[in-house]
C-alpha positions as CSV (number, residue, x, y, z in Angstrom):
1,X,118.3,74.5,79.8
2,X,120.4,73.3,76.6
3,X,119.6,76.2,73.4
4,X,118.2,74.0,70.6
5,X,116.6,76.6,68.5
6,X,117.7,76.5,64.7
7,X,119.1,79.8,63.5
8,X,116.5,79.9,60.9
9,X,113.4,79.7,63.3
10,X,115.2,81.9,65.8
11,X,115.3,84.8,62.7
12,X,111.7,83.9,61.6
13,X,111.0,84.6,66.3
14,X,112.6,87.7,66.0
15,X,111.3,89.3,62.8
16,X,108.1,88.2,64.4
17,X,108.2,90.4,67.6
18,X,110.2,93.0,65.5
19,X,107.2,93.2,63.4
20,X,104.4,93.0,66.2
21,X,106.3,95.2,68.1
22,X,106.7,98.4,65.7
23,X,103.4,98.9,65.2
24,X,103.5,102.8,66.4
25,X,100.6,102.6,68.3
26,X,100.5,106.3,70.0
27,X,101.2,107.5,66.7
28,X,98.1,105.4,64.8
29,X,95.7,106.6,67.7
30,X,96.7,109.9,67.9
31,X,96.4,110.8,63.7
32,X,92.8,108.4,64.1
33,X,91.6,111.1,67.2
34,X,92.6,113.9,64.7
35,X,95.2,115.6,67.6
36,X,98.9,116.8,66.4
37,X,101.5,114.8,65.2
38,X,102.5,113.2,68.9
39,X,106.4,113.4,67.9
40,X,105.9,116.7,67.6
41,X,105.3,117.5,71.4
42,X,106.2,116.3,74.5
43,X,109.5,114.1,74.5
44,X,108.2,113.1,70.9
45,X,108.0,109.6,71.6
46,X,105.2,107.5,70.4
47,X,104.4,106.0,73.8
48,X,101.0,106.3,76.3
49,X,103.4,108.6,78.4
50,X,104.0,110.9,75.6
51,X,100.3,110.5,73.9
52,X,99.1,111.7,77.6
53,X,100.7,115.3,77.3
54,X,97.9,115.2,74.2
55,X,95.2,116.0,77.2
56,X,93.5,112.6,76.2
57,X,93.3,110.5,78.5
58,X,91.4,107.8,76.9
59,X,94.1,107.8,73.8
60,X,96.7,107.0,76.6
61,X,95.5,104.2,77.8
62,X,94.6,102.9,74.5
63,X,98.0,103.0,73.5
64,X,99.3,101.4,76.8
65,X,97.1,98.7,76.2
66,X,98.5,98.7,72.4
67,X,102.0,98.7,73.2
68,X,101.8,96.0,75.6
69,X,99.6,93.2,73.9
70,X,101.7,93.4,70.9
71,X,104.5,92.2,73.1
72,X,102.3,89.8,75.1
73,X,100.8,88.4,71.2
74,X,104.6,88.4,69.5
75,X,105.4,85.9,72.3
76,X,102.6,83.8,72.5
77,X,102.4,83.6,68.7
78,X,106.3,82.6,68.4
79,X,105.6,80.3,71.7
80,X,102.2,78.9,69.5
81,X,104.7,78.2,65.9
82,X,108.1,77.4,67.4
83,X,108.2,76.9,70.8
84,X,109.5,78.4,74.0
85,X,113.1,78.9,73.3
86,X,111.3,81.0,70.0
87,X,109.0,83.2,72.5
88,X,112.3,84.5,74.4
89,X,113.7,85.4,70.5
90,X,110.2,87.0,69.7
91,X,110.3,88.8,73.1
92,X,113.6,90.4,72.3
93,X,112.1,91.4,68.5
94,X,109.2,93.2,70.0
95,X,110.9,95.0,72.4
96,X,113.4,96.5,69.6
97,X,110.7,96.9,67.3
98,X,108.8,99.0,69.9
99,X,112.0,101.0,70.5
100,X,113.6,101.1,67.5
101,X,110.8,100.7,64.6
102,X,112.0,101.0,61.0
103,X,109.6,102.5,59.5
104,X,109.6,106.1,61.8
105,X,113.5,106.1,61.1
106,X,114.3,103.8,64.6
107,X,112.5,106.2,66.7
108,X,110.5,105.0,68.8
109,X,108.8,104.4,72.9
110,X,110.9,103.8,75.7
111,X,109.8,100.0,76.1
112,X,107.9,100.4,79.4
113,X,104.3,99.0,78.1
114,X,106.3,96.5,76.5
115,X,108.1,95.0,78.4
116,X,105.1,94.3,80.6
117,X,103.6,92.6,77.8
118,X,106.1,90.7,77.0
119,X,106.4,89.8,80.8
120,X,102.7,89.0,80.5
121,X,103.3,86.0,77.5
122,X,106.3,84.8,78.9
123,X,105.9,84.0,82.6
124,X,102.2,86.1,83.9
125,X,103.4,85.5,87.6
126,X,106.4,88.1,86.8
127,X,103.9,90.7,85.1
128,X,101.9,91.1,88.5
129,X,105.6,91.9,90.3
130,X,106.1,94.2,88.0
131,X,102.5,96.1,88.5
132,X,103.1,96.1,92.0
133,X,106.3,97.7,92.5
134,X,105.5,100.4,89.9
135,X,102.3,101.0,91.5
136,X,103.9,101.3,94.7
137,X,107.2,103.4,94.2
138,X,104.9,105.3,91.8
139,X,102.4,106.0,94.7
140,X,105.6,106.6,97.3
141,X,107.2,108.9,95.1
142,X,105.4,110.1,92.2
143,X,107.7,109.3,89.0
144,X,106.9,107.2,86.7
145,X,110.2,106.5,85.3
146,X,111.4,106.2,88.8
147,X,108.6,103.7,89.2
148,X,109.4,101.9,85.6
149,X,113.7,101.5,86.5
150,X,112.3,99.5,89.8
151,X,110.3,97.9,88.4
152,X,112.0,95.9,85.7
153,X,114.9,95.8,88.2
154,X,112.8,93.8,90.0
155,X,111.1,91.4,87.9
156,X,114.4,90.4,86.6
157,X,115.2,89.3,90.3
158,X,111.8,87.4,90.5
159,X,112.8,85.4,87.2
160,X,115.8,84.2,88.7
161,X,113.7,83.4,92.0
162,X,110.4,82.3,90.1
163,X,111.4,81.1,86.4
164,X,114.8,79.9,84.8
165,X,117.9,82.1,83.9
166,X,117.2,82.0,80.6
167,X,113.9,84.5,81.2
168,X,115.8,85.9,83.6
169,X,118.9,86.9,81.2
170,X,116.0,88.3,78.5
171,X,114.7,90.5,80.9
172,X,118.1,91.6,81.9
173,X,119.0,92.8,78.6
174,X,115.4,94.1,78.1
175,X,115.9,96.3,81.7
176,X,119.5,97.4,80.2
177,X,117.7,98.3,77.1
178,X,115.0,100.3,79.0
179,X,117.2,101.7,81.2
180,X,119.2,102.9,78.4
181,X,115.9,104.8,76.7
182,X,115.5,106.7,79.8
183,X,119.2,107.9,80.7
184,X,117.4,111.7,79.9
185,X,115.2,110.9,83.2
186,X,117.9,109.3,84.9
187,X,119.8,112.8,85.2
188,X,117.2,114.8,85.6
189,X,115.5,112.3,88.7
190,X,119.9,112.7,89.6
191,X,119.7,115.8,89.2
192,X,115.9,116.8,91.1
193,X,114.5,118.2,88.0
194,X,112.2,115.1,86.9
195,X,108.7,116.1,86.4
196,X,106.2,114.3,88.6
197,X,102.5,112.6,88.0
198,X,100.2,114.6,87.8
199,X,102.3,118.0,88.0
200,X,101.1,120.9,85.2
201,X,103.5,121.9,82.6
């Protein structure tokens, strides 16, 4: 397709998602339960990964579910106001806002949540690939970054089969990105020293 988004609108998309998506979440959750600062254990990230090390299982998966809908909401908000080409722009804020949010000095999750929910608002079809393979390579193999790297990998390949190029280039940079946030578990997975689900310690 032919870009036709104005610069203007395209700024007001991504200070949208950036917005939406730097809302902290783990952090919010875990101060409300009353448990220790979560950047102060762990990989002190603010992510349902991180807030799991907390023992609370329930404060997990509330921030999973956190994390992604303020993807999935940045993009159909932007889609709602400006259109399509706007909900790829949004996509893109969220995502940095999740990983990079200003106000806990750009330190953030490692996008995993989020980019399923921005998957979800963008193209659902692509969401459901993306719960599948990280179900199964997380059930083959127990690692959930493991099971996060193959997954993106291969929901950008069912844009390109499924949707356009265009969703398939945003969730290309969006893998690169995430991919990126988890070069620490790359070596150590490299390197046989990656922790897996459900192992003590």
């Amino acid at each position: 397709m032919t870009w036709s988004l104005p610069p203007l609108t395209g700024l007001l998309a991504l200070a949208l998602g950036y917005l939406l998506g730097s809302i902290p979440f783990g952090l919010i959750l875990t101060r409300l339960a009353g448990t220790q600062d979560i950047r102060s254990i762990g990989s002190g990230n603010i992510g349902a990964t991180n807030v799991l090390r907390t023992g609370r299982k329930g404060l997990a998966a509330a921030t999973l579910l956190g994390d992604a809908l303020k993807g999935t909401m940045a993009v159909l908000l932007a889609a709602r106001l400006f259109g399509f080409e706007a909900s790829l722009v949004a996509a893109l804020g969220a995502f940095l806002g999740h990983l990079f949010p200003v106000w806990l000095g750009f330190r953030g999750g490692k996008g995993v949540a989020t980019f399923l929910g921005v998957t979800l608002g963008l193209y659902w079809p692509l969401a459901l690939v993306f719960a599948v393979v990280w179900l199964g390579v997380a059930r083959l193999f127990r690692y959930s970054s493991l099971a996060a790297l193959c997954a993106t990998a291969a929901t950008v390949l069912a844009a390109l089969v499924l949707a356009s190029t265009a969703l398939a280039l945003l969730l290309a940079l969006l893998t690169v990105l995430l991919w990126f946030m988890h070069r620490a578990n790359i070596r150590r997975l490299l390197a046989g020293t990656e922790s897996r689900i459900g192992a003590k310690g």
